[in-house]
C-alpha positions as CSV (number, residue, x, y, z in Angstrom):
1,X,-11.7,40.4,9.2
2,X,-10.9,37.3,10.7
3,X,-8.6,36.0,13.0
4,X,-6.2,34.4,10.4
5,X,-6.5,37.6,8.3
6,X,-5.3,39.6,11.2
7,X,-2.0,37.3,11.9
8,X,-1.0,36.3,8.8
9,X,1.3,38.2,6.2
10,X,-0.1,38.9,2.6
11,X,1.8,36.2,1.2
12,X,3.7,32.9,1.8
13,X,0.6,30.9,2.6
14,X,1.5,27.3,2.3
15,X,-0.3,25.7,-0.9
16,X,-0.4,22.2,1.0
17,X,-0.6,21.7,5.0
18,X,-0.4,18.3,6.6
19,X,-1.4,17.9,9.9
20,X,-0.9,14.8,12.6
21,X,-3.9,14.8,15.1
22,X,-3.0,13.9,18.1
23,X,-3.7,13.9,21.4
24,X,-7.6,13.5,21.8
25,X,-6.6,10.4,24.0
26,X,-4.7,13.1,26.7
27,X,-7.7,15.6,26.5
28,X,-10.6,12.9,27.3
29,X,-7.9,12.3,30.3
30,X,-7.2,15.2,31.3
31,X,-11.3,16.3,31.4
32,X,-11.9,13.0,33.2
33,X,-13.8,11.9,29.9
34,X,-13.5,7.9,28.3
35,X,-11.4,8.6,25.4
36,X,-14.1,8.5,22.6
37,X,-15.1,11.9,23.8
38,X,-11.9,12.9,23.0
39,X,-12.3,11.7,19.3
40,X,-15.6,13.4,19.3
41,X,-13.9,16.5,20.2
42,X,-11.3,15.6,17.5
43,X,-13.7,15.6,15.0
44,X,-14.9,19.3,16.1
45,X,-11.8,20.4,15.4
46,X,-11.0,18.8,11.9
47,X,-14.3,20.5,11.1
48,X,-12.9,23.9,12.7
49,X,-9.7,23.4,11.2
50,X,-10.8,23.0,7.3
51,X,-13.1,26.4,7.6
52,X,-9.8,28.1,9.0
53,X,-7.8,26.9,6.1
54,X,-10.2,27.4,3.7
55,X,-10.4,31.4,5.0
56,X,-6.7,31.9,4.5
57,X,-6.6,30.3,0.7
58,X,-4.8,26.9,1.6
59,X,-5.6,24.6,-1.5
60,X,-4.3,21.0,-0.3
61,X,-4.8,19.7,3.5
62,X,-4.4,16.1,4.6
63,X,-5.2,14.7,8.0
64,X,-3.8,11.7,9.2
65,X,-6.9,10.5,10.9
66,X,-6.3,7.0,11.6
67,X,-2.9,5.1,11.4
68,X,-2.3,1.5,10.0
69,X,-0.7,1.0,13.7
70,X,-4.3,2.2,15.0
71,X,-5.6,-1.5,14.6
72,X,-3.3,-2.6,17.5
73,X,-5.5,-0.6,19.6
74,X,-8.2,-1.7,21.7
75,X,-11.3,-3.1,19.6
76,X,-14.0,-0.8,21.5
77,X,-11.8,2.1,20.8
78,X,-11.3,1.2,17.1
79,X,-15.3,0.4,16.8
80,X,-15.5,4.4,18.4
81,X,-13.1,5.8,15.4
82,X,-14.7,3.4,12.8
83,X,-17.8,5.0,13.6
84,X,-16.9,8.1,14.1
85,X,-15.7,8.6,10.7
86,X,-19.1,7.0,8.9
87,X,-21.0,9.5,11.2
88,X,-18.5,12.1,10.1
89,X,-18.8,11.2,6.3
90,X,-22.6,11.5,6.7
91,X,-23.3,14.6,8.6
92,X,-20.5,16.5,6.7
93,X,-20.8,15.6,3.2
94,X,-23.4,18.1,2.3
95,X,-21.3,20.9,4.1
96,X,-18.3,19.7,2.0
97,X,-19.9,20.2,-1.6
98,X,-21.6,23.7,-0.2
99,X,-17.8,24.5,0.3
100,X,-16.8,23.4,-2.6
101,X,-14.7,20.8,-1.0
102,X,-12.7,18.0,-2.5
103,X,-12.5,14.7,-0.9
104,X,-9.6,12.0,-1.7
105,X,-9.1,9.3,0.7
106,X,-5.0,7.4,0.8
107,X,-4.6,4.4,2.8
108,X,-5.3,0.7,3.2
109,X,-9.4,1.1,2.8
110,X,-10.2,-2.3,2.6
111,X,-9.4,-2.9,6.0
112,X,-12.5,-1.2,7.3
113,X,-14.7,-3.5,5.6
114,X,-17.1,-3.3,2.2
115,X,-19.7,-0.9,4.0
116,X,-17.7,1.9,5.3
117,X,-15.5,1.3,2.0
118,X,-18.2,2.0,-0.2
119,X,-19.0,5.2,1.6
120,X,-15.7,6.2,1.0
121,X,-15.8,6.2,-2.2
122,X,-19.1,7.8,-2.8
123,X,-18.1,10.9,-1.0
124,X,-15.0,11.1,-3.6
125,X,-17.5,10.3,-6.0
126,X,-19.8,12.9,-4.8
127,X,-17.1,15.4,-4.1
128,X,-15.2,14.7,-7.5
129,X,-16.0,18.2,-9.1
130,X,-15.3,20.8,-6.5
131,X,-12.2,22.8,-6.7
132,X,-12.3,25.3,-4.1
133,X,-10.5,23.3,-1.5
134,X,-8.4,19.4,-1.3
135,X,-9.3,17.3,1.7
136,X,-7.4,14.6,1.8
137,X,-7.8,12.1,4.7
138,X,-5.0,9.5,6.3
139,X,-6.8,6.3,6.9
140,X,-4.8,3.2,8.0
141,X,-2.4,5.1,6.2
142,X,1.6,3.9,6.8
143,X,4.1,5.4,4.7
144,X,6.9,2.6,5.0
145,X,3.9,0.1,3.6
146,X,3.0,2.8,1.1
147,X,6.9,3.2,0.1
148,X,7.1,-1.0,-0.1
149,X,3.8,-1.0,-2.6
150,X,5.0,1.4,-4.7
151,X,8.2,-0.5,-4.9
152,X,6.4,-4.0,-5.8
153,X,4.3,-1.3,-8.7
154,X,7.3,-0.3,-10.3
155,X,8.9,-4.1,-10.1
156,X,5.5,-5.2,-11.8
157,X,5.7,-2.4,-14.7
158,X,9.4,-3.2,-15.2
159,X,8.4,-6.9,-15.4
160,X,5.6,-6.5,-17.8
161,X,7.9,-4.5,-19.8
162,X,6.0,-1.0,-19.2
163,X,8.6,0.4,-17.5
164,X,12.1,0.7,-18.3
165,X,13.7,0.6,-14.9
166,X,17.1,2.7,-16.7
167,X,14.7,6.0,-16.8
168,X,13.0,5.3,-13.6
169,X,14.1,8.4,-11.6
170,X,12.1,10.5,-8.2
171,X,9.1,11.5,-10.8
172,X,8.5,7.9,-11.8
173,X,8.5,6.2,-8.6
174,X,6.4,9.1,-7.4
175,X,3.7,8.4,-9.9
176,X,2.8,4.8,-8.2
177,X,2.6,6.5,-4.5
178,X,-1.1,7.1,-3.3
179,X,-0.9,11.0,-3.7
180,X,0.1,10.8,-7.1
181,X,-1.5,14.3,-8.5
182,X,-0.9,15.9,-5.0
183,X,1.5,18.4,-4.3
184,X,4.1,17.6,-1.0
185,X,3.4,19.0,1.8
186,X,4.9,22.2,2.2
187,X,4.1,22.4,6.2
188,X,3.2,19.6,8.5
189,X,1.8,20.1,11.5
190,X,1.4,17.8,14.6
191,X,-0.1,18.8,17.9
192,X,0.3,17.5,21.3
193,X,3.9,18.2,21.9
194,X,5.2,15.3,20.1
195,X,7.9,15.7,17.6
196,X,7.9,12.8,15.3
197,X,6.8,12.0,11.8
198,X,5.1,8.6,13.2
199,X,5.6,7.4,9.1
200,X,3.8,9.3,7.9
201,X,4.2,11.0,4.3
202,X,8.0,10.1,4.7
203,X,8.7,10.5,0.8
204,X,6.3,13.8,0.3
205,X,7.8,15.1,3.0
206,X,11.4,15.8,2.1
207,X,11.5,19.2,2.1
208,X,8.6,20.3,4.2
209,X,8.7,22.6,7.3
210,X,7.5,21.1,10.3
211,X,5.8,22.8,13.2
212,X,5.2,20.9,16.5
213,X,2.6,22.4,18.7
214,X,1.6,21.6,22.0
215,X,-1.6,22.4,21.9
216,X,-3.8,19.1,22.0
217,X,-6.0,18.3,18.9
218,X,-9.4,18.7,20.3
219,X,-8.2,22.3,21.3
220,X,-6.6,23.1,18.4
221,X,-8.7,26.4,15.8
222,X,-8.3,29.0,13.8
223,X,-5.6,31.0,16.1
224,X,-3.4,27.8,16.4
225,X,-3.4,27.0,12.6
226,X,-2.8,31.6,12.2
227,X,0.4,31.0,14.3
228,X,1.5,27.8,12.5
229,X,1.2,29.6,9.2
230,X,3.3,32.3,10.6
231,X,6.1,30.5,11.4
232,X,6.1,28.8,8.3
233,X,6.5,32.1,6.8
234,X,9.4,33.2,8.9
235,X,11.4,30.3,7.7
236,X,13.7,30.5,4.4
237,X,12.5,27.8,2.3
238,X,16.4,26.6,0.5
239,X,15.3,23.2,-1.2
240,X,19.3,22.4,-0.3
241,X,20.7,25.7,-1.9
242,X,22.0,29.0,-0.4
243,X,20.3,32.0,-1.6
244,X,22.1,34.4,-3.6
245,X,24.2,37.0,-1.6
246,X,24.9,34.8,1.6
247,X,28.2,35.2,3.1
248,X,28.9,31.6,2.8
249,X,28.4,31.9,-0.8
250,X,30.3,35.0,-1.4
251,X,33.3,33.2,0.6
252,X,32.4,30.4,-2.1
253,X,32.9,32.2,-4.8
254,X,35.8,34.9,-3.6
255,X,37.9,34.4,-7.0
256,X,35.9,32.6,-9.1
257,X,34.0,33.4,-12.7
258,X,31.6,36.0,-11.9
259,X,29.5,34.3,-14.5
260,X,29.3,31.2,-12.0
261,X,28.3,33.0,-9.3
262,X,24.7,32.5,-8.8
263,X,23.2,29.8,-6.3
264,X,26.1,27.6,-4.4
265,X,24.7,23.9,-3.4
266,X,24.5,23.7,0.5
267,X,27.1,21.6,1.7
């Protein structure tokens, strides 16, 4: 039995975990190491990470793995994570399909040129029929840009009279987001201490639970992921209602038709 059997209750697992990586810049620091050791190290740990989530029967995960505000960074450090990932994509795509893992890429993938574009796509391509697991990565991913594309989608299809912006509602606009097909997030994770979104998956994220650790990414396994999971499960999950039999809600309803007294909207 492993470690995340051991911690984790029978139920409650989250069907779809998002993590933000972060803080392989501090470790290379604070092991006196440049920082694409850190992202090295990263990479260990996105590889540690999937295996433990696999284990406990997570089906979605996405990694945001590089930001769209990652390109103001230093070129030689970009050139580090641009190759990191191709050497990722390469030495792990074979492990992927043996795991039966999926592989779906969101984000701006044209801006890492035709090569390391094309190899994107043929590890979705290649990774297209497994259904054991959904690895979704983050890469110059920004949700307000994501958010402003949609919106210029769904002013196209109204304009080309596809669309009938009267019955446009959440579902619709949903539809022309990059996850389209993908579940939100139920948990989101982000390590280092840090407790921001940093735009990412602003819309899918409405009603997720978010966990801040502060362990850094590079350290981060199987026992941090164990106790994320378990404080996901200690927290009531409302969706903006009260569940039935709260004192709140009985104080709601003191006098009213017993036949209305079922789930009060949280105010």
């Amino acid at each position: 039995m492993g470690i995340i059997d051991r911690q984790l209750p029978e139920a409650g697992i989250p069907r779809h975990v998002a993590i933000i990586m972060d803080g392989n810049g501090r470790w290379a620091s604070r092991h006196g190491l440049p920082r694409a050791a850190g992202h090295r190290e990263g990479a260990r740990a996105v590889r540690r990470t999937i295996e433990a989530a696999i284990e406990c029967g997570i089906e979605w995960m996405t990694l945001f793995a590089f930001s769209s505000e990652n390109w103001r960074r230093p070129k030689d450090e970009v050139a580090d994570l641009t190759f990191l990932l191709r050497h990722y994509l390469r030495s792990a795509i074979d492990e992927l399909c043996a795991r039966g893992v999926r592989l779906r890429v969101i984000g701006e993938r044209d801006r890492f040129g035709p090569s390391l574009r094309d190899e994107l796509a043929s590890a979705e391509i290649r990774t297209s029929s497994n259904t054991k697991f959904n690895l979704v990565m983050a890469l110059s991913y920004g949700s307000r840009a994501e958010l402003v594309q949609a919106a210029r989608r769904v002013a196209e299809a109204v304009r080309m009279q596809e669309l009938d912006s009267a019955q446009l509602d959440e579902a619709a606009f949903a539809a022309y987001l990059t996850t389209t097909g993908m579940p939100d997030p139920d948990l989101i994770i982000r390590t280092s201490g840090e407790k921001r979104l940093s735009n990412f998956l602003l819309w899918q994220a409405a009603y997720a639970e978010l966990v801040f650790v502060e362990t850094l990414w590079p350290d981060f396994d199987a026992p941090h992921l164990a106790a994320a999971l378990v404080e996901y499960r200690q927290r009531e999950r409302r969706f903006g209602v009260r569940p039935v039999g709260s004192a709140d809600q009985a104080r709601d309803n003191s006098g009213s038709n017993p036949e209305d007294q079922t789930v009060g909207i949280r105010r």
